[in-house]
N, CA, C and O atoms as a printed pandas DataFrame, in Angstrom:
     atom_number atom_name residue_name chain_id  residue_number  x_coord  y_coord  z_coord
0              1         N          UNK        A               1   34.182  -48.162  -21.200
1              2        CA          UNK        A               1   34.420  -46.921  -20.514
2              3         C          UNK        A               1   35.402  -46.063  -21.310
3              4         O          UNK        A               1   36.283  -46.560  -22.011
4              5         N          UNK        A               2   35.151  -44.373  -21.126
5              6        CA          UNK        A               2   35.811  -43.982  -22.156
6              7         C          UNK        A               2   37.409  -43.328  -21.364
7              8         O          UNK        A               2   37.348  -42.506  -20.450
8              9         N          UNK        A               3   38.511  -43.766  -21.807
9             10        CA          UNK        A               3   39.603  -43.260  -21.158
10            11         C          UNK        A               3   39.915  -41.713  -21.348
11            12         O          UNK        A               3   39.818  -41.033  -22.370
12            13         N          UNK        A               4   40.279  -41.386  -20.188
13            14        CA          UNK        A               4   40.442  -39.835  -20.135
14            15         C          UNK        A               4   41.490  -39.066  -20.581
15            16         O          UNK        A               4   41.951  -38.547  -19.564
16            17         N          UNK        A               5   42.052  -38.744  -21.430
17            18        CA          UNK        A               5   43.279  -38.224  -21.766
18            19         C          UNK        A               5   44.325  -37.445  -20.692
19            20         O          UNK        A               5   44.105  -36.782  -19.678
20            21         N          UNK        A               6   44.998  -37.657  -21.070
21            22        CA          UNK        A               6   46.258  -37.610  -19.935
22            23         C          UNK        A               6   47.798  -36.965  -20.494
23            24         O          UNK        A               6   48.518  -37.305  -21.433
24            25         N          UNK        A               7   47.890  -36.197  -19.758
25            26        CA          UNK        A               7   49.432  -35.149  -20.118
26            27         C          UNK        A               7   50.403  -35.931  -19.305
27            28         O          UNK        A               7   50.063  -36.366  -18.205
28            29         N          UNK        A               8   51.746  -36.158  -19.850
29            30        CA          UNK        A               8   52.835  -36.620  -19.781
30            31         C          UNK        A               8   54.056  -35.206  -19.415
31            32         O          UNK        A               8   54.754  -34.688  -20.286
32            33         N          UNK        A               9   54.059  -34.779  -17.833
33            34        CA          UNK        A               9   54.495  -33.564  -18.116
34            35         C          UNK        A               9   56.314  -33.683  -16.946
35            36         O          UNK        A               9   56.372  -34.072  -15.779
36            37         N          UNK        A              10   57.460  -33.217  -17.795
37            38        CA          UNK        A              10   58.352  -33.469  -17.006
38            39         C          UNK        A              10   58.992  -32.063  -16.879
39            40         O          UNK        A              10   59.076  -31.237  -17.787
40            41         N          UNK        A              11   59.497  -31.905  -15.405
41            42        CA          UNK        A              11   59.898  -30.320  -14.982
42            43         C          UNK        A              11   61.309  -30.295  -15.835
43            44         O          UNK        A              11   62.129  -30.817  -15.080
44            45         N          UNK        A              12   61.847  -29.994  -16.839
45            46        CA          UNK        A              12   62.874  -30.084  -17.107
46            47         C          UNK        A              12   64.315  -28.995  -17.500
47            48         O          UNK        A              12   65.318  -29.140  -18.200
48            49         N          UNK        A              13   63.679  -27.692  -16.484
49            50        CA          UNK        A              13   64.570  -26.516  -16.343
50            51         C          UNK        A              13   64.186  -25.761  -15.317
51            52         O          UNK        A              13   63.004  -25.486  -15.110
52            53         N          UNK        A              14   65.308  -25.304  -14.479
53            54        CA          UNK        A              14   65.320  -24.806  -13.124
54            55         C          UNK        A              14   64.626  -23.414  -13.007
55            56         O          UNK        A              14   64.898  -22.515  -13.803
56            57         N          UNK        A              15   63.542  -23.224  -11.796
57            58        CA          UNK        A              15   62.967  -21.951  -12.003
58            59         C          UNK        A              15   63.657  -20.605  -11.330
59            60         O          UNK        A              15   63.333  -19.435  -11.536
60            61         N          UNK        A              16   64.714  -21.116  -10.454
61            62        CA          UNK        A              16   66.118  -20.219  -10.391
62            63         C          UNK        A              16   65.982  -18.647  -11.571
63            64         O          UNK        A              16   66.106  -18.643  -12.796
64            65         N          UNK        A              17   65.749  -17.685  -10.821
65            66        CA          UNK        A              17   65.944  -16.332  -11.731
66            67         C          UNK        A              17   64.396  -16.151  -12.601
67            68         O          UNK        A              17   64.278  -15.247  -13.428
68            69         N          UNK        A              18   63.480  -16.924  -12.364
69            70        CA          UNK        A              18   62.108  -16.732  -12.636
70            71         C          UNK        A              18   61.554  -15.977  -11.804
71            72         O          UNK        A              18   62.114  -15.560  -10.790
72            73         N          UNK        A              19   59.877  -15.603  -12.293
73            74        CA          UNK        A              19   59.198  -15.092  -11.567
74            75         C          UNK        A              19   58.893  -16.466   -9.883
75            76         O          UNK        A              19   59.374  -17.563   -9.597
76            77         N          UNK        A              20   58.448  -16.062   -9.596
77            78        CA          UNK        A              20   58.240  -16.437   -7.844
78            79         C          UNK        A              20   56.915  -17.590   -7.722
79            80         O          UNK        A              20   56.687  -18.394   -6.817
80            81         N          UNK        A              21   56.226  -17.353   -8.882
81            82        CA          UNK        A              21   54.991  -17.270   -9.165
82            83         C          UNK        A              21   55.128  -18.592   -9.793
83            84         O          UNK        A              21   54.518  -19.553   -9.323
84            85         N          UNK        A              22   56.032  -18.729  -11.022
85            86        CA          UNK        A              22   55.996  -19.722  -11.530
86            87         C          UNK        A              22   56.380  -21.358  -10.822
87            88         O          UNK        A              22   55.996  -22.458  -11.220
88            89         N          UNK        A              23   57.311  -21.001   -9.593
89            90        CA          UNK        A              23   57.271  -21.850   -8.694
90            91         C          UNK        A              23   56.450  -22.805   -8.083
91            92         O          UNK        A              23   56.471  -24.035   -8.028
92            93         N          UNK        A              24   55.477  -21.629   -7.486
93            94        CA          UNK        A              24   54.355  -21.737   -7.115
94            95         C          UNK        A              24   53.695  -22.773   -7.892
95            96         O          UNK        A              24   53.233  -23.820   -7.438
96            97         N          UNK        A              25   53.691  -22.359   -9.209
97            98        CA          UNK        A              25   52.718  -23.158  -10.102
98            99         C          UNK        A              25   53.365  -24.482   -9.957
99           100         O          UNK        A              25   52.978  -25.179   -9.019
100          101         N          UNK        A              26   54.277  -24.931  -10.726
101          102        CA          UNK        A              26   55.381  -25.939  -10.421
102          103         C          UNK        A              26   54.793  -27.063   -9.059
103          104         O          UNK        A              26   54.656  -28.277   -9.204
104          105         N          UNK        A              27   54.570  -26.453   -8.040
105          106        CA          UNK        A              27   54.564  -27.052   -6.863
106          107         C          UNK        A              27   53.410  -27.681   -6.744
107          108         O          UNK        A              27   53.238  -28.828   -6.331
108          109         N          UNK        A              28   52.135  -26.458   -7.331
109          110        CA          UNK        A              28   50.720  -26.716   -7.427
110          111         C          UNK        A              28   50.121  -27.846   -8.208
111          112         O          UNK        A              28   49.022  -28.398   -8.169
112          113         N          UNK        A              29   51.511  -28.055   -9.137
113          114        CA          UNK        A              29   51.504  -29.347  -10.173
114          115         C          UNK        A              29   51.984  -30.439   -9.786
115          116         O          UNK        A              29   52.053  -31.375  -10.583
116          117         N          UNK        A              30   52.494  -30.589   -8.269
117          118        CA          UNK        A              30   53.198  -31.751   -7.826
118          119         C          UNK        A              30   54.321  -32.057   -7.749
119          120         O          UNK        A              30   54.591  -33.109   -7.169
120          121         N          UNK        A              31   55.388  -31.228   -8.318
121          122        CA          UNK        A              31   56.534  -31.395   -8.712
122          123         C          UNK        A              31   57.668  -31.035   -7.272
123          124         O          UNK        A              31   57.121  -30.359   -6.401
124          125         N          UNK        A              32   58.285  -31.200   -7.153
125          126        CA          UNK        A              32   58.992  -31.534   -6.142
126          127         C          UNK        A              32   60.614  -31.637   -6.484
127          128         O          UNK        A              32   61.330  -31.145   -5.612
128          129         N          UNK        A              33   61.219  -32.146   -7.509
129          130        CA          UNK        A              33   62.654  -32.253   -8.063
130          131         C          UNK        A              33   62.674  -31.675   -9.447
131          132         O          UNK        A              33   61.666  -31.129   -9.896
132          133         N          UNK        A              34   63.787  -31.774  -10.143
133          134        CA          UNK        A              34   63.933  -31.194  -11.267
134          135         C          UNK        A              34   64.211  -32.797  -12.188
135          136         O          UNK        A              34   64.949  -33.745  -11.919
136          137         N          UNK        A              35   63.416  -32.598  -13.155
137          138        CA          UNK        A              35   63.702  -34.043  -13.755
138          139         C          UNK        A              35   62.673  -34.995  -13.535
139          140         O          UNK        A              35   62.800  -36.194  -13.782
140          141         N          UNK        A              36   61.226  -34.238  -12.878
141          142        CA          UNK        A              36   60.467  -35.305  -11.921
142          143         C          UNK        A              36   59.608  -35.182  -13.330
143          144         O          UNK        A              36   59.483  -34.195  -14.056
144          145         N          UNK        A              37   58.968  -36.723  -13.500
145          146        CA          UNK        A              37   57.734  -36.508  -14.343
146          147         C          UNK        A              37   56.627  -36.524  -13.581
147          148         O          UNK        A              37   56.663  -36.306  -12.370
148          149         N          UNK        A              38   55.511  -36.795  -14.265
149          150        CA          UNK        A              38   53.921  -35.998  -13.611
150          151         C          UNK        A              38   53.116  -36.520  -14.552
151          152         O          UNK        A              38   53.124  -36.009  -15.672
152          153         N          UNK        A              39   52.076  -37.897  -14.198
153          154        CA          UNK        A              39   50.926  -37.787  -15.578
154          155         C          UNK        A              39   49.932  -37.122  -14.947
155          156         O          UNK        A              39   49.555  -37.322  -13.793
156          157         N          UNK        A              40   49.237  -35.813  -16.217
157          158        CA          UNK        A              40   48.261  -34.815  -15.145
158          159         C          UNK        A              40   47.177  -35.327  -16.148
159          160         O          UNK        A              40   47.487  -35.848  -17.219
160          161         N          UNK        A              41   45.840  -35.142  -15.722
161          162        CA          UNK        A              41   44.623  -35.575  -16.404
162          163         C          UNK        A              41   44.636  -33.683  -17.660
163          164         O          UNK        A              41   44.999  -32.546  -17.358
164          165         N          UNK        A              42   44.163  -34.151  -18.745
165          166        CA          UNK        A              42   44.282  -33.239  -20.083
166          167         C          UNK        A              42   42.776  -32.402  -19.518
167          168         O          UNK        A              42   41.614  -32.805  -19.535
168          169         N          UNK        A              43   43.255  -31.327  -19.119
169          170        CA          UNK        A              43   41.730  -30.407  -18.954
170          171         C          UNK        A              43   42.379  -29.173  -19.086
171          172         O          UNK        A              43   43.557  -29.029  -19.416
172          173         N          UNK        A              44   41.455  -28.152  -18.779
173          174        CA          UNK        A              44   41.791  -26.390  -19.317
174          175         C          UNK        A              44   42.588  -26.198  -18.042
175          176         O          UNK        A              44   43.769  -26.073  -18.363
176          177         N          UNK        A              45   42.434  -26.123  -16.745
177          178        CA          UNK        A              45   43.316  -25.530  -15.778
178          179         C          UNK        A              45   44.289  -26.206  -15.398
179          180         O          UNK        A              45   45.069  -25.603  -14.660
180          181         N          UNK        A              46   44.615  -27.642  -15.728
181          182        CA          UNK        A              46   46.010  -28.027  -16.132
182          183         C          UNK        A              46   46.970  -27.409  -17.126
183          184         O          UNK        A              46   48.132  -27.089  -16.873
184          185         N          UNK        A              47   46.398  -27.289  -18.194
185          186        CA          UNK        A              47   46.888  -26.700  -19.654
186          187         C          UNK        A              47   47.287  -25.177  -19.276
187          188         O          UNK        A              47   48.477  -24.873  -19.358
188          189         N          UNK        A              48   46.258  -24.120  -18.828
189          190        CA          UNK        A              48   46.221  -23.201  -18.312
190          191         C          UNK        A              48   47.599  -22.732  -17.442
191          192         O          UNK        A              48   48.312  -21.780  -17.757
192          193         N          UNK        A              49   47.790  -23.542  -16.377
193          194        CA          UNK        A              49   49.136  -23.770  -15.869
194          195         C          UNK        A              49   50.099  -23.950  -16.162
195          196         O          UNK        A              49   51.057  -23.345  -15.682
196          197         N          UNK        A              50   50.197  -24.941  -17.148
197          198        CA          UNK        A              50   51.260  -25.453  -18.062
198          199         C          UNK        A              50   51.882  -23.988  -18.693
199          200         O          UNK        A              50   53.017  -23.530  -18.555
200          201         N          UNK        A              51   50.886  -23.509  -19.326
201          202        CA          UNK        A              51   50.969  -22.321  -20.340
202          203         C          UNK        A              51   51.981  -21.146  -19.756
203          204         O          UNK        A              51   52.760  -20.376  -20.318
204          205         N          UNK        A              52   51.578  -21.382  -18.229
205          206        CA          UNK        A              52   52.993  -20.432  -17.414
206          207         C          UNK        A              52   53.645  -20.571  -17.585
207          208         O          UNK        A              52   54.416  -19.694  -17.975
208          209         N          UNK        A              53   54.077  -22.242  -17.414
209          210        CA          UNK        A              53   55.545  -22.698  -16.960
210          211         C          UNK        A              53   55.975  -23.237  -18.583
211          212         O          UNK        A              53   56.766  -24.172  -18.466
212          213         N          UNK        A              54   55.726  -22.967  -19.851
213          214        CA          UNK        A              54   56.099  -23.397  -20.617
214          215         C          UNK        A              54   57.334  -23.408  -21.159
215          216         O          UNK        A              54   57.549  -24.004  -22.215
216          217         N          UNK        A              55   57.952  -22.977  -20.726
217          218        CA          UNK        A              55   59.704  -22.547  -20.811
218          219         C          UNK        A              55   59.962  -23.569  -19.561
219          220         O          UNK        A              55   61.083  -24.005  -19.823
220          221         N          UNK        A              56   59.714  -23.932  -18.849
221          222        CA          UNK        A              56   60.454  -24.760  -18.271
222          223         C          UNK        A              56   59.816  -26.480  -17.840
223          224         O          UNK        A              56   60.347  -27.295  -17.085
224          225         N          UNK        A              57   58.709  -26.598  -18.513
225          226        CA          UNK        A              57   58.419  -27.989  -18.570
226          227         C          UNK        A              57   58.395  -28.623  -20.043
227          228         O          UNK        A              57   58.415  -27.778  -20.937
228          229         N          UNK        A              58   58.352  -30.076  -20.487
229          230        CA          UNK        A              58   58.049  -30.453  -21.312
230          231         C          UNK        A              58   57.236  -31.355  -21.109
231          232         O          UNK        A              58   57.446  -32.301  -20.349
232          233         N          UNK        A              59   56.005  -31.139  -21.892
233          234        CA          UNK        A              59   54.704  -31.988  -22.514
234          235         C          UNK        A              59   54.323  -33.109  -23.510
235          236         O          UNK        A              59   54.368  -32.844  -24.711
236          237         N          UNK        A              60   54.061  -33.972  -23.221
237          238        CA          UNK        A              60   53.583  -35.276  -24.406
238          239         C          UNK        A              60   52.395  -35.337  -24.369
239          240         O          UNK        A              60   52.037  -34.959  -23.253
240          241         N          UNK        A              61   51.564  -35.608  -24.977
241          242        CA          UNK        A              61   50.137  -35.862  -24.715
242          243         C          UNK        A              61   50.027  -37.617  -24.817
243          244         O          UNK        A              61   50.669  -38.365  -25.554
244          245         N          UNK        A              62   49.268  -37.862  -24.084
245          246        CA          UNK        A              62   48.924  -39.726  -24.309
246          247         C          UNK        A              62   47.710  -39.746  -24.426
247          248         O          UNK        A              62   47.123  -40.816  -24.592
């Protein structure tokens, strides 16, 4: 079976003084604390999302 690639994604800066929006996204991603990690499955409207919040998450790929 072929394994699915997978993002390694941790919230690691406060969205305090951001758009409103980017929150949103944040939340839509599961995230809940600051510091929280997240493995998200590697597809376009994960990435897509990411691409918002890129100033305030960091990404690994596995």
């Amino acid at each position: 079976m072929k394994k699915e690639k997978q993002l390694k994604v941790t919230w690691v800066r406060s969205a305090i003084g951001y758009n409103k929006n980017q929150m949103k996204i944040l939340e839509a991603l599961g995230f809940k604390k600051l510091n929280q990690t997240r493995i998200l499955p590697d597809n376009e409207s994960v990435r897509g999302s990411l691409h918002h919040v890129a100033h305030l998450v960091e990404v690994v790929e596995e």
